[in-house]
C-alpha positions in Angstrom: 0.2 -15.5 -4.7 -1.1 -17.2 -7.9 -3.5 -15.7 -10.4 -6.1 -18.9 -9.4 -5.5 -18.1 -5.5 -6.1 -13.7 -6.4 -9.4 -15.1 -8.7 -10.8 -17.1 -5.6 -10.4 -14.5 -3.1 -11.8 -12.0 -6.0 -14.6 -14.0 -6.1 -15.3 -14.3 -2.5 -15.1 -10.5 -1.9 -17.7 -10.0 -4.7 -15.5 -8.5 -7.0 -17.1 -9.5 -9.6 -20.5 -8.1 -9.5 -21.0 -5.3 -11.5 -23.7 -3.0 -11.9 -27.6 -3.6 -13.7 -27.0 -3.7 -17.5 -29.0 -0.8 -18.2 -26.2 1.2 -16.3 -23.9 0.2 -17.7 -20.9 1.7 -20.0 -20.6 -0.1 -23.5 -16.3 0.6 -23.1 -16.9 -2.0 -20.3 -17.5 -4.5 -23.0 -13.9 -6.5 -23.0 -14.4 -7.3 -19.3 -17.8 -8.3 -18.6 -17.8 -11.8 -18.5 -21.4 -12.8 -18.7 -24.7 -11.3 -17.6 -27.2 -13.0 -14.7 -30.1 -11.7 -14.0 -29.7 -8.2 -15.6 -26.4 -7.7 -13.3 -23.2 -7.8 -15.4 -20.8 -10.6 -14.3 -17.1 -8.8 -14.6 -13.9 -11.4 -16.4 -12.0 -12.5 -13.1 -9.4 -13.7 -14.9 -8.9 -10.4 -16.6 -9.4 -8.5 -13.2 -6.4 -10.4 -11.2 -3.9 -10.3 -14.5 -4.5 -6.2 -14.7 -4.3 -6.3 -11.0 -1.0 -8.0 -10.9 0.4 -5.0 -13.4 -0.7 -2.6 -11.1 1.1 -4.4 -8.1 4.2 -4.4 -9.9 3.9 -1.0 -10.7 3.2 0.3 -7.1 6.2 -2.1 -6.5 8.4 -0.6 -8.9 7.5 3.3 -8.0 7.8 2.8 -4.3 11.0 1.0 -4.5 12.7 3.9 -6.3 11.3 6.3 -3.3 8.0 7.3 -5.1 4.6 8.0 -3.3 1.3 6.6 -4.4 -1.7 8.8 -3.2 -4.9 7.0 -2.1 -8.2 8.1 -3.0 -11.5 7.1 -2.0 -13.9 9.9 -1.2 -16.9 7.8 -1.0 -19.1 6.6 1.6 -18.0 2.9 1.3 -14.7 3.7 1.0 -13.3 6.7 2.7 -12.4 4.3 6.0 -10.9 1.5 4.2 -8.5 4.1 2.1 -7.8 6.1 5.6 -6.7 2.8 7.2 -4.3 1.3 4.5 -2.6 4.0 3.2 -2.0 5.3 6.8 -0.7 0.9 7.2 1.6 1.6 4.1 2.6 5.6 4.9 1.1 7.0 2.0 -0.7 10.0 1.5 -4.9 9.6 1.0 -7.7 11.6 0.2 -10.6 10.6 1.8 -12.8 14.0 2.3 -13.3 16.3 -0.8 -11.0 16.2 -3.5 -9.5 20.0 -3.8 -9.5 21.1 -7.2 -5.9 21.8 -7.8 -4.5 19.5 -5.9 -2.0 18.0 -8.4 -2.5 20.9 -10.8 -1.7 23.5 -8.5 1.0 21.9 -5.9 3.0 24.9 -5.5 0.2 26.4 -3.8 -1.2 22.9 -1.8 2.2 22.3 -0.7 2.0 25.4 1.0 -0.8 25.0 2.3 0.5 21.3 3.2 3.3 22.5 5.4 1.1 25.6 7.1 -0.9 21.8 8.6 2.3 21.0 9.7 3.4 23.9 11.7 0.5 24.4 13.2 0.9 20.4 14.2 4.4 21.7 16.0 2.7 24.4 17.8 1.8 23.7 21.4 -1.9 24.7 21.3 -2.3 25.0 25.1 0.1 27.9 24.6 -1.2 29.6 21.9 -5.1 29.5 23.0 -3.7 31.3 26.3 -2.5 34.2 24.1 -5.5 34.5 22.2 -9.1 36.4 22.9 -11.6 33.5 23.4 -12.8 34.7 20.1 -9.6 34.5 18.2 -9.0 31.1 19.6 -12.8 29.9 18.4 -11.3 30.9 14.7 -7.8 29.6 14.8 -9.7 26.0 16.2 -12.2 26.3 13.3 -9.3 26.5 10.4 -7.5 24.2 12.0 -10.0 21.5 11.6 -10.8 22.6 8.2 -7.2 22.2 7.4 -7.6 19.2 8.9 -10.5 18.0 6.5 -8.9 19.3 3.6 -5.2 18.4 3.8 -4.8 15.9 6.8 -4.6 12.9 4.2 -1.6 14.8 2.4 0.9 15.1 5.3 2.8 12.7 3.6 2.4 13.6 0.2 6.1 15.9 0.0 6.4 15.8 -3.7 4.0 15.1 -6.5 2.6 11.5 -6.6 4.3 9.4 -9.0 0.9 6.8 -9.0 -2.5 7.5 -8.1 -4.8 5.1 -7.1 -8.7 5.6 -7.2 -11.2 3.4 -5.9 -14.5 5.1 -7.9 -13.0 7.3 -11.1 -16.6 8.2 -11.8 -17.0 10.2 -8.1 -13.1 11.5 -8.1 -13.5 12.2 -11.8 -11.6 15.2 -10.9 -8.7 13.6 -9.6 -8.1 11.1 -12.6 -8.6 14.2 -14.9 -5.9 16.2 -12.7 -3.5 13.2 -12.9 -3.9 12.4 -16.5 -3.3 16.2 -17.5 0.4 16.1 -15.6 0.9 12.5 -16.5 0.7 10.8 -13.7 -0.2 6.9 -13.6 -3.5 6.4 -12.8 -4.3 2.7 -10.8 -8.1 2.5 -10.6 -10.8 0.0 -9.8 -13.4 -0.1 -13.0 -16.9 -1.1 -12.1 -19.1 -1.8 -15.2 -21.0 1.8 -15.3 -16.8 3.2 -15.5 -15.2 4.6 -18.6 -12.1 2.7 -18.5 -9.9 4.9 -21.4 -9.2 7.6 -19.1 -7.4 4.7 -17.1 -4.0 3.4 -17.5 -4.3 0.6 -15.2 -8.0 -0.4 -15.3 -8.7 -3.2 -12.8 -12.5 -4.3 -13.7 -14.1 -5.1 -10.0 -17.0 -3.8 -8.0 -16.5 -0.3 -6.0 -19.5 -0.6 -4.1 -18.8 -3.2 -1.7 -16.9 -3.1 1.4 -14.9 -6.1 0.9 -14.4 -5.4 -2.7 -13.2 -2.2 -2.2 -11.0 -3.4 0.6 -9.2 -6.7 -0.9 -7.9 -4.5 -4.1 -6.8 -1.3 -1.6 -5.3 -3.8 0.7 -3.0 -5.6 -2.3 -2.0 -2.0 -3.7 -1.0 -1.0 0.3 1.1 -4.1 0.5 2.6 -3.6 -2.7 3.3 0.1 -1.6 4.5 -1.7 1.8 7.1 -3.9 0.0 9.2 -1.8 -2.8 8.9 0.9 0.0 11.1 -1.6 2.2 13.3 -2.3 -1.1 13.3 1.3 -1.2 14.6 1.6 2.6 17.2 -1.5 2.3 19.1 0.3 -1.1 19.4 3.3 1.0 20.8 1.0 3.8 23.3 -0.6 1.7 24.6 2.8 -0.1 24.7 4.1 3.2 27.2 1.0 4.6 29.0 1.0 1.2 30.1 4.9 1.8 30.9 4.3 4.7 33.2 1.8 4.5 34.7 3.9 1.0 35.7 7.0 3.7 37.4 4.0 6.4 39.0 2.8 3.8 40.5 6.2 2.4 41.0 7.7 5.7 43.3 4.4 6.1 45.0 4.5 3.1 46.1 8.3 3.8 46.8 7.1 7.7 49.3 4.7 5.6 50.2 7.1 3.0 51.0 9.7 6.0 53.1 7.1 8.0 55.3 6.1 5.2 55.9 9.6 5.0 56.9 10.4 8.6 59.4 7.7 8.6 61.2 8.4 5.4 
């Protein structure tokens, strides 16, 4: 797709409305556009080029077998982030963003795959060994498991990309990435602060279809080097496999010759 086509469905999802001008932040400046009405008009052009970087990042990173976790904790956007990274079988937050997550994996991981034996555990069986109590308590951290870390089942080594729908309500999030380095893909309304960024895309993060076009092109771009990633695999699998045929029949050859000298 070309940067015109990106602009003109940009511009149809209302990407480019950003907030009042009194809430706004001044860092914004380079992509505001214009102002109408005392609502800041965000740079389109400048929204679909940055977006296009951040494609071919997501691209890139998924293709060599990296993960991108979603995140979108808020109201507008906890659905949309649910439903597309689930499409492109990523991890997601969509709940509360637990402090430590990236910080602290040793300890989340563990956490992680506690979610994931108690996934493998028939439930029907266990609740008939437990005291109706007991069974009230194991169903109660279960679903708070559930809350916390259902999003992360996925998510089996540290996220080489994260990408954040509002950085100002997961500030946490984007501080946790940039502190371990991790590339952070986020959309930047005109209230945002777009240095603590790396790939700033300047669009509105309070409406649906906003929030949705820009999640939906950074799921498809996870969709697509994740295929690349899945087709190397493929032909290094077929390639090794045809190395051992071919060296079990040279030593079938080498093994004849013998026998008959």
């Amino acid at each position: 797709m070309t940067i015109a086509e990106t602009m003109r469905e940009m511009l149809a999802a209302g990407v480019h409305f950003g907030h009042k001008k009194s809430k706004w932040n001044p860092k914004m400046k380079r992509f505001i556009h214009s102002e109408n009405n005392g609502i800041h008009i965000l740079d389109l052009g400048i929204s679909s080029k940055l977006l296009t970087q951040a494609i071919k990042l997501v691209e890139t990173t998924t293709s060599n077998g990296g993960l991108v976790l979603f995140v979108g904790t808020k109201k507008q956007a906890a659905n949309i982030v649910i439903t597309k990274a689930e499409s492109a079988s990523m991890p997601y937050v969509s709940n509360r963003w637990l402090g430590g997550t990236l910080t602290n994996w040793p300890t989340i991981s563990k956490r992680i795959e506690k979610l994931k034996e108690i996934d493998e555990m028939d439930i029907e069986a266990t609740f008939a060994n437990m005291t109706k109590k007991e069974s009230v308590l194991f169903e109660r951290n279960r679903m708070r498991m559930e809350r916390s870390f259902g999003g992360l089942r996925k998510l089996e080594q540290i996220p080489r990309v994260l990408f954040c729908v509002d950085p100002n309500v997961d500030q946490i999030a984007v501080l946790e990435a940039k502190k371990i380095g991790i590339p952070i893909i986020a959309l930047c309304d005109s209230n945002c602060d777009p240095d603590f960024i790396d790939y700033p895309i300047p669009a509105n993060d309070d409406a649906i279809r906003s929030i949705e076009l820009i999640t939906n092109y950074i799921a498809e771009a996870s969709i697509k080097g994740s295929q690349m990633y899945a087709a190397k695999n493929k032909e290094k699998v077929q390639n090794a496999m045809s190395e051992e045929m071919a060296k079990k029949a040279k030593d079938n050859s080498s093994n004849t010759g013998t026998i008959k000298a």
